[in-house]
N, C-alpha and C positions, 0 to 999 in steps of 0.2 A: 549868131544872130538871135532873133526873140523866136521864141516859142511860137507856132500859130496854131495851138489850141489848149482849153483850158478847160478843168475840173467843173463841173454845178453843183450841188447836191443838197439837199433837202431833206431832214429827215420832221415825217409828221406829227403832230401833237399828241396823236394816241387816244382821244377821247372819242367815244361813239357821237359822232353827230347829234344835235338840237338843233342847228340853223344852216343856211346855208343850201340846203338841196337833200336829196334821200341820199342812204349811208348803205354801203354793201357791205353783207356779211357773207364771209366763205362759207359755205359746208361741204363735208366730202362725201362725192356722190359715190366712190371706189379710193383701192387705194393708187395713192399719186395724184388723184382729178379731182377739183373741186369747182364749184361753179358759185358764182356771186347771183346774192338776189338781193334787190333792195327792201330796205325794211323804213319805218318811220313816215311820217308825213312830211311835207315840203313847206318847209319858211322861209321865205326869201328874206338869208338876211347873211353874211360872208362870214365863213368860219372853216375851218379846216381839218378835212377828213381823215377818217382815221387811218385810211392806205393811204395817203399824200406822200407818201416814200420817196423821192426820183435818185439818180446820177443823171446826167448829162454831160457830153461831150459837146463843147462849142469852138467851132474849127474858123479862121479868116485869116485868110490870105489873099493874092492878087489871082487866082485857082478856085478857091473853095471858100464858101460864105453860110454855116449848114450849123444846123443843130440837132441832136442826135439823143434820145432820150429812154434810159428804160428804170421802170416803177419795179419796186417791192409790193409784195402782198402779205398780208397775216391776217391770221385768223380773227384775232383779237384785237386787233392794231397795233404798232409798233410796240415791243417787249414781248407779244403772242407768239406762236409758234409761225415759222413764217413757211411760207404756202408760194406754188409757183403761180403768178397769178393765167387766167382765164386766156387762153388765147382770142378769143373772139371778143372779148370785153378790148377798150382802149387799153387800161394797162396792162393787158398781155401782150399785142403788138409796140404799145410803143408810140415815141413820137418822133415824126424827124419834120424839119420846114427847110427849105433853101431858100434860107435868108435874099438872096437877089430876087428872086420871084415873088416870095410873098415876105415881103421885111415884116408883115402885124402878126405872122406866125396863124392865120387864119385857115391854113390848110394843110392837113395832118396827112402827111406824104409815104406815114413809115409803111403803108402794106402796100405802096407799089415800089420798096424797093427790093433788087436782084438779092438772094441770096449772098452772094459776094458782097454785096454792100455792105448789106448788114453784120456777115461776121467780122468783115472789116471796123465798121464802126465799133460794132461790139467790143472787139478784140481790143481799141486802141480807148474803150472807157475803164475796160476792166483793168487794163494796166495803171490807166490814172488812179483809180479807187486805191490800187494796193501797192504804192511806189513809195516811198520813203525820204523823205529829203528832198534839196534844192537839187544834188549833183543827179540823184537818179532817176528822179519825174522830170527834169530836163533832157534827162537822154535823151541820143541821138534813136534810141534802141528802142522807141515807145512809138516813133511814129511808123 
């Protein structure tokens, strides 16, 4: 039968922001911790950031209708050293939406989910990113 769920992924432009909203730069406060602060003035005008990193798992079935999302960090923006991003910032938790509940993806669900969820979701993006081919990202062995 078909798959029910599929790969996203995004990788960001790399340039320090000029438009668009303020731009966060990591520094490290210790070693391993780094905390984002924004830098720049605010132009309202759409461009994209230099952590825009994502994967996402996007799962649908007659079960499950759910999207599941975790961000890259870097220092420097993508080709920078990359950094684990900020837990308490959005791209350290994450995003997840159940699609049936909120289909405009309006309400950012990932820190109420169980532990369990998460390494589950986790578990089954990390396999998509690093699978090889039709025969073995189709496995039966990914979900």
């Amino acid at each position: 039968g078909w798959r029910n769920y599929t790969l996203i992924q995004y990788y960001g432009e790399g340039g320090v922001e000029s438009c668009g909203a303020y731009h966060n730069r990591y520094y490290e406060i210790e070693a391993g911790r780094h905390r984002a602060v924004i830098e720049g003035n605010y132009i309202s005008a759409p461009c994209d950031g230099m952590n825009n990193t994502y994967s996402c798992v996007r799962r649908a079935s007659a079960s499950v209708d759910d999207i599941f999302c975790q961000f890259t960090c870097f220092l420097d923006g993508p080709g920078g050293q990359q950094v684990d991003c900020p837990k308490q910032e959005p791209e350290g938790y994450g995003e997840y939406y159940d699609l049936r509940k909120d289909p405009y993806q309006q309400q950012n669900m990932a820190r109420e989910l169980t532990e369990d969820q998460r390494k589950t979701l986790a578990a089954l993006l990390h396999r998509l990113e690093n699978c090889s081919g039709q025969r073995e990202c189709n496995s039966e062995q990914l979900e």
